[in-house]
C-alpha positions as CSV (number, residue, x, y, z in Angstrom):
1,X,-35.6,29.3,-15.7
2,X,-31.7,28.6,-15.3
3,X,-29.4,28.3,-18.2
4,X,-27.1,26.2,-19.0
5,X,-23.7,26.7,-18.3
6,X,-22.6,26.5,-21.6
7,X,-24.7,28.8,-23.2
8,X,-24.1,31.0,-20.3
9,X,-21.7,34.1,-22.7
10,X,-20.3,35.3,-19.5
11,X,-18.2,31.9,-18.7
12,X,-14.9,32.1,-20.1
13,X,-14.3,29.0,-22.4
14,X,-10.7,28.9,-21.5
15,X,-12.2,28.6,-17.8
16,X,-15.0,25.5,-18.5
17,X,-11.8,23.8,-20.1
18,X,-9.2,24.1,-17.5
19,X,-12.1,23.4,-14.7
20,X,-12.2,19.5,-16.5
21,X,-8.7,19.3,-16.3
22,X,-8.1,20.8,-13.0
23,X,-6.5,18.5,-10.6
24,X,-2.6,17.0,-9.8
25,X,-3.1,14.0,-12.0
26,X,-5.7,14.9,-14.7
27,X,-3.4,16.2,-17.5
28,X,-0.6,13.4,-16.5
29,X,-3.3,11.0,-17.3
30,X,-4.9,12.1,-20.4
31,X,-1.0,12.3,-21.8
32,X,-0.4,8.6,-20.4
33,X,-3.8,7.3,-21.7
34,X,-3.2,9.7,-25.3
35,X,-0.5,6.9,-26.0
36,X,-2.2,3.5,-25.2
37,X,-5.0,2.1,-23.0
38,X,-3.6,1.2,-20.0
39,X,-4.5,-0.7,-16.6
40,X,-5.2,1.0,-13.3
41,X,-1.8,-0.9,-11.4
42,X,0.0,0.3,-14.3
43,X,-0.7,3.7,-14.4
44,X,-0.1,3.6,-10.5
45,X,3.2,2.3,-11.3
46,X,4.0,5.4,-13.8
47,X,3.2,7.5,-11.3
48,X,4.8,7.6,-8.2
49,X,3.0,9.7,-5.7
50,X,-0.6,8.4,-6.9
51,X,-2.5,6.2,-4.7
52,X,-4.9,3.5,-5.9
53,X,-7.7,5.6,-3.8
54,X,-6.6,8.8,-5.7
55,X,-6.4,7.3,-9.3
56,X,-9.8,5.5,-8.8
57,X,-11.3,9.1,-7.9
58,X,-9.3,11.0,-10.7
59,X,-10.6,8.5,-13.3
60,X,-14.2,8.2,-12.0
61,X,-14.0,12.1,-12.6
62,X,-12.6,12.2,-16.0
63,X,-14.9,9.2,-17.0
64,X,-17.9,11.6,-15.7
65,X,-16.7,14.8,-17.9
66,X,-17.0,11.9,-21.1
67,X,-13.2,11.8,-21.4
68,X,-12.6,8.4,-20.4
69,X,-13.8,4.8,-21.0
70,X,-13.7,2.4,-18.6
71,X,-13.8,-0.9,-20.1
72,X,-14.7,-4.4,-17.8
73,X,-13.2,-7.9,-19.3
74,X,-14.9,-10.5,-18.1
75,X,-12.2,-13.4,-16.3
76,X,-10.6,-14.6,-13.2
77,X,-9.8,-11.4,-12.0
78,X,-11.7,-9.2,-13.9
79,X,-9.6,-6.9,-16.2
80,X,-10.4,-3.0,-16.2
81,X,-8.9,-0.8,-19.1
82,X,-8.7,2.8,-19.8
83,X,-8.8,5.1,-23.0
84,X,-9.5,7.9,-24.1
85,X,-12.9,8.7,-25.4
86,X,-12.8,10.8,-29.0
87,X,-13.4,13.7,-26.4
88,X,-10.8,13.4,-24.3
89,X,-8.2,12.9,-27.5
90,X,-9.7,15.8,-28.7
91,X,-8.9,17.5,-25.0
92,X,-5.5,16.1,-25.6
93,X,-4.6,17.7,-29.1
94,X,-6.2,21.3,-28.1
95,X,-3.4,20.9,-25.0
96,X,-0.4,20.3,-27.2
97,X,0.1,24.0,-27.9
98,X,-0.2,24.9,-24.4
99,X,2.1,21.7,-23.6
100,X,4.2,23.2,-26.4
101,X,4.5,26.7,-24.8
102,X,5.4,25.3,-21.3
103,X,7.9,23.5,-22.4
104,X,9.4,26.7,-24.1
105,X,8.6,28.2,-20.9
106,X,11.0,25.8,-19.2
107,X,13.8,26.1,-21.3
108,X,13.7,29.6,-21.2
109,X,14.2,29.8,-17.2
110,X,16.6,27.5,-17.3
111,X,19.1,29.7,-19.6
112,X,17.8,32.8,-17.4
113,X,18.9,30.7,-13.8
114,X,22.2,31.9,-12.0
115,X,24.5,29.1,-12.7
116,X,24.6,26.5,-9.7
117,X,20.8,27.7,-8.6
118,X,18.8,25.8,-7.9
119,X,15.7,24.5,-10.0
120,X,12.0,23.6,-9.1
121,X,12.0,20.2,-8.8
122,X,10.8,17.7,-12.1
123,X,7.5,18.4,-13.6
124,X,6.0,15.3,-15.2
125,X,6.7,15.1,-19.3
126,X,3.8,15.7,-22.0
């Protein structure tokens, strides 16, 4: 008989969490969709860099885990909407402290950066 992987004591918590948000775009969208439901073409348009193919996989992903909704209006062309599922804003809130602590992080290599040296280049904002 096999376990499941939740119940397993020897998988780290910290590790079943970061392997749902693991991925470039996950943790982009969550913050995005933490605000408002929004459409596919514009969350495509927030993000520059994403592809339609990319977002359709990252979504069907987080929709899979039970963070997202995907909602279907009927019409002439149909209209698909994401949010957040009560899981995913709970995801969300447990990631302000570590949002929080990066940010801190961020300021705190910038004051410690030679003067004129260069930075890494823009991380997205959450």
């Amino acid at each position: 008989m096999t376990r499941s992987r939740a119940a397993d004591p020897n998988v780290c918590g910290v590790t079943a969490a970061i392997a749902v948000i693991d991925g470039k775009w996950k943790t982009i969208l969550l913050w995005l969709l933490e605000s408002a439901p929004r459409r596919p073409g514009e969350l495509v348009r927030r993000l520059p860099g994403l592809t339609e193919k990319v977002l359709t996989q990252t979504l069907r992903e987080m929709e899979a885990d039970g963070l997202v909704h995907r909602e279907v209006h009927d019409g002439r062309p149909l209209k698909t909407v994401y949010s957040l599922t009560d899981f995913g804003q709970e995801l969300s809130q447990a990631l302000a402290p570590l949002s929080d602590w990066g940010h801190r992080r961020l300021e705190r290599l910038a004051r410690e950066a030679p003067s004129g040296e260069a930075q890494a280049g823009p991380l997205p904002v959450s």
